[in-house]
Backbone as a printed PyTorch tensor [residue, N CA C, xyz], in Angstrom:
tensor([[[ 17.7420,   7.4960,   3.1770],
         [ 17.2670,   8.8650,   3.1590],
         [ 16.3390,   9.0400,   1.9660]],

        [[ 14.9240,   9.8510,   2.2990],
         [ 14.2210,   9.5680,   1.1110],
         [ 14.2400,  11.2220,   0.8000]],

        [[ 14.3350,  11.9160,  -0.5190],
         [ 14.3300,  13.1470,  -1.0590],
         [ 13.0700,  13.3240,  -1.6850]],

        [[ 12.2330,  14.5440,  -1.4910],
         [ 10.6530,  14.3270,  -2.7340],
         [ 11.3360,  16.1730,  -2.6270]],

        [[ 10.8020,  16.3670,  -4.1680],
         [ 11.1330,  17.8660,  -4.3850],
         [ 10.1690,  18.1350,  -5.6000]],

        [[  8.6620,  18.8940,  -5.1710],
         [  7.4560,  18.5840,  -6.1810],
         [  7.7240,  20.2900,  -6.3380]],

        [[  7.4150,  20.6900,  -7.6420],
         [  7.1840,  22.2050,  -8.3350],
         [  5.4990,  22.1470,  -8.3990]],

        [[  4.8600,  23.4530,  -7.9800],
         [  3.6220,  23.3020,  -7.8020],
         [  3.4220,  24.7880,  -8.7080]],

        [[  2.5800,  24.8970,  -9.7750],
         [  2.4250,  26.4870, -10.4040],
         [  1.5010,  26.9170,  -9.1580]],

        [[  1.0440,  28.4650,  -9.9000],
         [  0.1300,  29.1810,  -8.7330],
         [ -1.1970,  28.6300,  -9.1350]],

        [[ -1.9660,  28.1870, -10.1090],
         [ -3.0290,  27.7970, -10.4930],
         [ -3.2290,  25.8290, -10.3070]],

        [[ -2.0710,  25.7170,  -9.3370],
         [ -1.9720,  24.7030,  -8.5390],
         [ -2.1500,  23.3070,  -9.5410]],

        [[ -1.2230,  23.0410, -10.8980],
         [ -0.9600,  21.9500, -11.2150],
         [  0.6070,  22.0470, -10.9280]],

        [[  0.9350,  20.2330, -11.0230],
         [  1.7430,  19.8660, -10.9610],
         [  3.1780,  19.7770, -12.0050]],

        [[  4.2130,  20.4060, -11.7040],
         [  4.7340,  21.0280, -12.6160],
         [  6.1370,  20.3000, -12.8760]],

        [[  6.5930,  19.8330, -11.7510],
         [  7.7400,  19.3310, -11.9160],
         [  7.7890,  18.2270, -10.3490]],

        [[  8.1690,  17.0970, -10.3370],
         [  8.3660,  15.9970,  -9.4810],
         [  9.6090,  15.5530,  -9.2630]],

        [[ 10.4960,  15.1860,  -8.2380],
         [ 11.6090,  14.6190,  -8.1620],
         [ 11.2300,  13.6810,  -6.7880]],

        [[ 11.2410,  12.0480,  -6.7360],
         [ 11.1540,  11.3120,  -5.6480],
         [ 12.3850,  10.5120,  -5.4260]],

        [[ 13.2270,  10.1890,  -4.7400],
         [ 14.0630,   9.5470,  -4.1330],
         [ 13.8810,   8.9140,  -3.5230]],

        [[ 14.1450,   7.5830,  -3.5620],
         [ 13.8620,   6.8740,  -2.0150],
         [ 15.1900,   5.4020,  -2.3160]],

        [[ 16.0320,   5.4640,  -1.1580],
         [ 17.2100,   4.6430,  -0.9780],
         [ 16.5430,   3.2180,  -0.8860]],

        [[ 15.3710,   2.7400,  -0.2940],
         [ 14.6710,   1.1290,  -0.4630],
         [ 13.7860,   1.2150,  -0.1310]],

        [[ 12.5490,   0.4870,  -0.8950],
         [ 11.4220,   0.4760,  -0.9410],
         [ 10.8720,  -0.4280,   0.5890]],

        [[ 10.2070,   0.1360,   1.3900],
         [  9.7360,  -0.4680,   2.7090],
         [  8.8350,  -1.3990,   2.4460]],

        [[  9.7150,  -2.4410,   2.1710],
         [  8.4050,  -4.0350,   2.1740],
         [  8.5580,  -5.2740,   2.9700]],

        [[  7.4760,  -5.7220,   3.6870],
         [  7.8140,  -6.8970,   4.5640],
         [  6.4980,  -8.2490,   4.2400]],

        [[  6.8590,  -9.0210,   4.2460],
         [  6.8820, -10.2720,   4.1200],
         [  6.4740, -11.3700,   5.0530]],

        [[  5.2420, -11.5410,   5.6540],
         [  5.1740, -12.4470,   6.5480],
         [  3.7450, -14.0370,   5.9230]],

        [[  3.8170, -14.5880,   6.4020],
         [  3.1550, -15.9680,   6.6330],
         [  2.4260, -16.1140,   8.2950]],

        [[  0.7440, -15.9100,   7.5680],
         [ -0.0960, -16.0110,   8.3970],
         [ -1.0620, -17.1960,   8.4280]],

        [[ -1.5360, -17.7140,   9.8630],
         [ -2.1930, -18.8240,   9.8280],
         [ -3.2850, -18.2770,  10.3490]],

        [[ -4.6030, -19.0410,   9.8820],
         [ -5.6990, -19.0410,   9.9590],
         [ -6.1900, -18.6490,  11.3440]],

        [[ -7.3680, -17.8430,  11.6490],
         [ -7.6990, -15.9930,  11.1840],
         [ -6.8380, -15.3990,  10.3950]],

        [[ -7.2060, -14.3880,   9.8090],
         [ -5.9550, -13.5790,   9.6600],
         [ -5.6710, -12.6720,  11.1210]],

        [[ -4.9840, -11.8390,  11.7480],
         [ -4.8430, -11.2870,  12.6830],
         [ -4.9080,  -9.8850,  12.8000]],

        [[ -5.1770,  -9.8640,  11.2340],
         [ -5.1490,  -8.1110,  10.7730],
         [ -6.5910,  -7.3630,  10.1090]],

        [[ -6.9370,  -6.2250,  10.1320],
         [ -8.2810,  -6.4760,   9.9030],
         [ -7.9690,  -4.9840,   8.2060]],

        [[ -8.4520,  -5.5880,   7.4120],
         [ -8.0290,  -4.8580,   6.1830],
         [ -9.4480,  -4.3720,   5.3040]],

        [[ -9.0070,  -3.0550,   4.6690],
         [ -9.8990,  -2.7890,   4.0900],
         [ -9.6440,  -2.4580,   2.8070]],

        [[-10.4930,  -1.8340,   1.4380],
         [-10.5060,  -1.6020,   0.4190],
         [-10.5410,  -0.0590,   0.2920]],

        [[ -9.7950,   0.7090,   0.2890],
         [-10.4570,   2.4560,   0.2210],
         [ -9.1890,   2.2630,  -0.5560]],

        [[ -9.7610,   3.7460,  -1.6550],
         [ -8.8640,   4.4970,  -2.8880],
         [ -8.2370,   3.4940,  -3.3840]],

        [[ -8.7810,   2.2030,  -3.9970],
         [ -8.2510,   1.5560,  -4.7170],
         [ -7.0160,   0.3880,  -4.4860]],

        [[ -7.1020,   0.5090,  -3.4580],
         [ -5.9470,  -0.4300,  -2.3820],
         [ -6.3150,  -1.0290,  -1.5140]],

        [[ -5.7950,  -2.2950,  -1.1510],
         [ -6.2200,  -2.9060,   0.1450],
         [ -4.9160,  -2.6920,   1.1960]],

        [[ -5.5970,  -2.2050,   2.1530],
         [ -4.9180,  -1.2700,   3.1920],
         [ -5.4920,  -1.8700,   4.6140]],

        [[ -4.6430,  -1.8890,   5.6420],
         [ -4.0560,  -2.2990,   7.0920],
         [ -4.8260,  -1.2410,   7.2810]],

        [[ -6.2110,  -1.6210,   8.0780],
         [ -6.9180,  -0.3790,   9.2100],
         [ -6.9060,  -1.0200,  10.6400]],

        [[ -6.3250,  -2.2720,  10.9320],
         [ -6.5750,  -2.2630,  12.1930],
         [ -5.3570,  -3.7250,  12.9680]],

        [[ -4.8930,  -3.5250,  13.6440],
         [ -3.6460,  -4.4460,  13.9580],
         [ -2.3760,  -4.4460,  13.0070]],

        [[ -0.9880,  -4.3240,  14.5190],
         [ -0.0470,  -3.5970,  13.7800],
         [  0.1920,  -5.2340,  14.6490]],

        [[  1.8560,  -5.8020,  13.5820],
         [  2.6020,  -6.5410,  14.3880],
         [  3.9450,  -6.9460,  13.4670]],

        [[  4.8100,  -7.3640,  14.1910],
         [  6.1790,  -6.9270,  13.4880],
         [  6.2720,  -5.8250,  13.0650]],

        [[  7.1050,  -5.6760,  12.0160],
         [  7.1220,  -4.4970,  11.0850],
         [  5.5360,  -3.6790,  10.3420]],

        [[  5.0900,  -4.7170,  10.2340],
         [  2.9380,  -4.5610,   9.4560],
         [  2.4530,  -3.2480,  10.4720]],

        [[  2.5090,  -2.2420,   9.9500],
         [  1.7500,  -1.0280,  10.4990],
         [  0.1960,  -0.8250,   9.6720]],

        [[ -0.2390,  -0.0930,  10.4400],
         [ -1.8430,   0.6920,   9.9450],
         [ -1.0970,   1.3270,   8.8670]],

        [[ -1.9030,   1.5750,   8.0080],
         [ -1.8510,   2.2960,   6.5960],
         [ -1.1500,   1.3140,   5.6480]],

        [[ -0.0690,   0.0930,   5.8430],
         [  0.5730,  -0.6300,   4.6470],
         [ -0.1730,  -1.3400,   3.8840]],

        [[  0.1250,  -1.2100,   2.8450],
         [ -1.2230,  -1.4690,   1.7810],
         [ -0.4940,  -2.9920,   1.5400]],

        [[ -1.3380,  -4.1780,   1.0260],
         [ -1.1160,  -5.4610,   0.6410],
         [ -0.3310,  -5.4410,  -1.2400]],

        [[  0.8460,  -5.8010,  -1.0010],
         [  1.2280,  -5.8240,  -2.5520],
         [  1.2900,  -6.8880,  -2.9660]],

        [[  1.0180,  -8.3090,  -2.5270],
         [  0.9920,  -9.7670,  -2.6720],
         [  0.4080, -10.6220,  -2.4730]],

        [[  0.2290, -11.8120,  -2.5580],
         [ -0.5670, -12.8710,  -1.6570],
         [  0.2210, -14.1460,  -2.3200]],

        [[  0.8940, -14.8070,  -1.8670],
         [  1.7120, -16.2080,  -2.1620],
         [  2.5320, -15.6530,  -3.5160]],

        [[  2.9800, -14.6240,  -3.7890],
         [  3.9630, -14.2250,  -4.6530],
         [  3.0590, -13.6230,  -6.0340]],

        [[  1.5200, -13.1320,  -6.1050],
         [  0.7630, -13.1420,  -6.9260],
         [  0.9050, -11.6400,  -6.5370]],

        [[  1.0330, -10.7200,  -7.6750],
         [  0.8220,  -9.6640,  -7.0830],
         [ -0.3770,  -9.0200,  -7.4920]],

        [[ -0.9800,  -7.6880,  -6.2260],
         [ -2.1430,  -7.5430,  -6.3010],
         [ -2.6500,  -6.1330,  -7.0460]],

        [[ -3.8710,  -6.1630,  -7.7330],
         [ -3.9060,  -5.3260,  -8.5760],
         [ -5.8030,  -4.5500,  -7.8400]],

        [[ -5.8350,  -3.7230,  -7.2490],
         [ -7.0650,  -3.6710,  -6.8980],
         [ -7.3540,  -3.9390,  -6.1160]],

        [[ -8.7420,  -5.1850,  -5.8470],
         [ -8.5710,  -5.6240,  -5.1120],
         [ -8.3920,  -7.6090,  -4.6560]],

        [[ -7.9680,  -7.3780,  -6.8040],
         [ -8.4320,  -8.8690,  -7.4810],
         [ -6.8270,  -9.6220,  -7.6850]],

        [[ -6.6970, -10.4600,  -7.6520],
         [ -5.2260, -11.2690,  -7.6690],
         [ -4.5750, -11.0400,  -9.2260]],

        [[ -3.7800, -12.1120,  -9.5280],
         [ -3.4700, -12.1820, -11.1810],
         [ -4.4910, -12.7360, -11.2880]],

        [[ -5.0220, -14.1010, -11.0380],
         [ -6.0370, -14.9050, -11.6060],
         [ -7.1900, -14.6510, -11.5770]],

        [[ -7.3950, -13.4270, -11.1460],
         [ -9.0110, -12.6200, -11.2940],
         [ -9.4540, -13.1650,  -9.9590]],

        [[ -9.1570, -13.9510,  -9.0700],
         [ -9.7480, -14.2530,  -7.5800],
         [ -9.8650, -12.9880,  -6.4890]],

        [[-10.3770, -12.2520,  -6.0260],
         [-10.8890, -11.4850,  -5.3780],
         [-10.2500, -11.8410,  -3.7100]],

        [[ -9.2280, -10.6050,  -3.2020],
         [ -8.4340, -10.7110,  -1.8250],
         [ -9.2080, -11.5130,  -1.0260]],

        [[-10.3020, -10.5090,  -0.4730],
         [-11.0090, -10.8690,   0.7520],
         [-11.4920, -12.7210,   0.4770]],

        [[-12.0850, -12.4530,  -0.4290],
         [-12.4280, -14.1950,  -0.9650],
         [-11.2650, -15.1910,  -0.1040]],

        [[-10.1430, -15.2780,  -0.8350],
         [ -8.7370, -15.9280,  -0.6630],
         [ -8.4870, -15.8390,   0.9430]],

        [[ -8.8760, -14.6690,   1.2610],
         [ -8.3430, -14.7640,   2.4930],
         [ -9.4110, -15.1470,   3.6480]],

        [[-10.6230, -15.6440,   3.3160],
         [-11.6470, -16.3840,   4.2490],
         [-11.8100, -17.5010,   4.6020]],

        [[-11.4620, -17.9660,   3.1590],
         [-11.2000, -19.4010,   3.3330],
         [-10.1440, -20.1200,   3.6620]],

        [[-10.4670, -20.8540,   4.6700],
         [ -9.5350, -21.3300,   5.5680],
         [ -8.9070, -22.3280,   4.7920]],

        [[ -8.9400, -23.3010,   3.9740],
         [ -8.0250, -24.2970,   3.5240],
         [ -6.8200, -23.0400,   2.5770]],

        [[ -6.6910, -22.0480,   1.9180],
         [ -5.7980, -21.0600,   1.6220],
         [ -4.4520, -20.7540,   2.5010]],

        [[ -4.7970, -21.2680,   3.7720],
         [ -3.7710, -21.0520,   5.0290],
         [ -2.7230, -22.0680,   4.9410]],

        [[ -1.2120, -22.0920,   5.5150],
         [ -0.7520, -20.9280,   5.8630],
         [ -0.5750, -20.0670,   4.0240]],

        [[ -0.7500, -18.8160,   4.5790],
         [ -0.5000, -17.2720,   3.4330],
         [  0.2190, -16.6830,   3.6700]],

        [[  1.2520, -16.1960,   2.4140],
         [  2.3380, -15.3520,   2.7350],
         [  1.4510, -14.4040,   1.7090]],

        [[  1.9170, -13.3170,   3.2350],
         [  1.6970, -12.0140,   2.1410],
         [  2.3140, -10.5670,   2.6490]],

        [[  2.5210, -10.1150,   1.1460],
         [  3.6900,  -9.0810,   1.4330],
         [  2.9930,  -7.5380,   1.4290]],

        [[  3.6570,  -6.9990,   2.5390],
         [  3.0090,  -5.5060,   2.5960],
         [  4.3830,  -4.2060,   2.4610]],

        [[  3.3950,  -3.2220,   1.9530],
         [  4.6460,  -1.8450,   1.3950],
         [  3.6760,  -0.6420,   2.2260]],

        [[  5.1510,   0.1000,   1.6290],
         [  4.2230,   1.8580,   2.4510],
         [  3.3880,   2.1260,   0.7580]],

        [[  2.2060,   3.0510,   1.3220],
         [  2.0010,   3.3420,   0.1110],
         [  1.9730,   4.1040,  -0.7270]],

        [[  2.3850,   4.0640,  -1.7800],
         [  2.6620,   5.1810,  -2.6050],
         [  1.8570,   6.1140,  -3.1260]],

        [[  2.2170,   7.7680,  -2.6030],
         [  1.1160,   8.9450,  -2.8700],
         [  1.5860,   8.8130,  -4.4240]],

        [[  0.1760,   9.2740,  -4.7920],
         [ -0.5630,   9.6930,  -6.3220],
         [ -0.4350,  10.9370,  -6.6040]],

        [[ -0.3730,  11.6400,  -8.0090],
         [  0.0530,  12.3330,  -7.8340],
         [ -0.8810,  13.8690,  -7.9230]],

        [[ -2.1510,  13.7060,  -7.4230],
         [ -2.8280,  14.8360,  -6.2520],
         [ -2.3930,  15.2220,  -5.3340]],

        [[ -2.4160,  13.4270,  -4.2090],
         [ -1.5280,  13.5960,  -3.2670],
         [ -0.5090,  14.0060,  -2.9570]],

        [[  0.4260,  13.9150,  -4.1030],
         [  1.8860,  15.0660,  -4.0950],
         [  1.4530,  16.2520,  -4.0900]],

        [[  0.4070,  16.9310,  -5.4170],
         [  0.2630,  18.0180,  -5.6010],
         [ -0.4770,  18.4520,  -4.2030]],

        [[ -1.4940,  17.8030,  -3.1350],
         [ -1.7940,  18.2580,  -1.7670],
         [ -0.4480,  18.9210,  -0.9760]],

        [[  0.2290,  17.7210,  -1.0990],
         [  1.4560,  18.1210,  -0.4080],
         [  2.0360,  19.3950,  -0.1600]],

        [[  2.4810,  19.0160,  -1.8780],
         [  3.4810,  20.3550,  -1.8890],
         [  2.6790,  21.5090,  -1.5730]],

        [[  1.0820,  21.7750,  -2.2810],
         [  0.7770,  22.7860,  -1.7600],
         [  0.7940,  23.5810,  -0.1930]],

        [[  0.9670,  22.6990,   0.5230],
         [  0.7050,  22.8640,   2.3510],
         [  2.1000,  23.2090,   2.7400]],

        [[  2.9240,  23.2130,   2.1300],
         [  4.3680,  23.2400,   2.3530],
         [  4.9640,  24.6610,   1.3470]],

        [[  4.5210,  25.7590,   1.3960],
         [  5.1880,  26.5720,   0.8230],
         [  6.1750,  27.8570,   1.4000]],

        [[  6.6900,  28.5030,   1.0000],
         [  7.8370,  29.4390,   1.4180],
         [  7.2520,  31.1280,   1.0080]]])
């Protein structure tokens, strides 16, 4: 069960935050050459825009690549996703995907649309 309980003033900053969440939604698979998923770079994340399979939905953003985690859109070792993932001798790739986590505009959007 996940709980979010955001305080929004009237001049619409963010005032008070409470997020809950019982486990973080992350899955884990090993892909062979294509990849099968078609991914993009928007707001700072590399994000699932096109092919869902297993658990891997549209919108799960990439948090890994062979246990390296990802910062942007550049690895630890400064190697660049899309790069890594073209080249075919890189295969097979495990890589791990999450839901992604709103920022906190995006909360403050939220809560605003949701009032009493």
């Amino acid at each position: 069960m996940a709980v979010s309980v955001y305080i929004v003033s009237k001049a619409g900053g963010m005032i008070y935050q409470y997020d809950y969440n019982v486990v973080p939604i992350e899955y884990e698979k090993t892909f062979s050459y294509p990849l099968d998923l078609t991914l993009e770079y928007l707001n700072n994340r590399v994000l699932v825009t096109f092919g869902q399979m297993d658990n891997i939905k549209v919108g799960h953003i990439v948090l890994s690549i062979n246990g390296s985690p990802i910062i942007g859109r550049k690895m630890n070792d400064g190697r660049d996703i899309f790069d890594v993932l073209k080249a075919e001798e890189n295969y097979p790739i495990s890589i791990k995907f999450g839901r992604l986590r709103l920022g906190t505009n995006e909360k403050i959007v939220m809560a605003s649309t949701f009032h009493s």
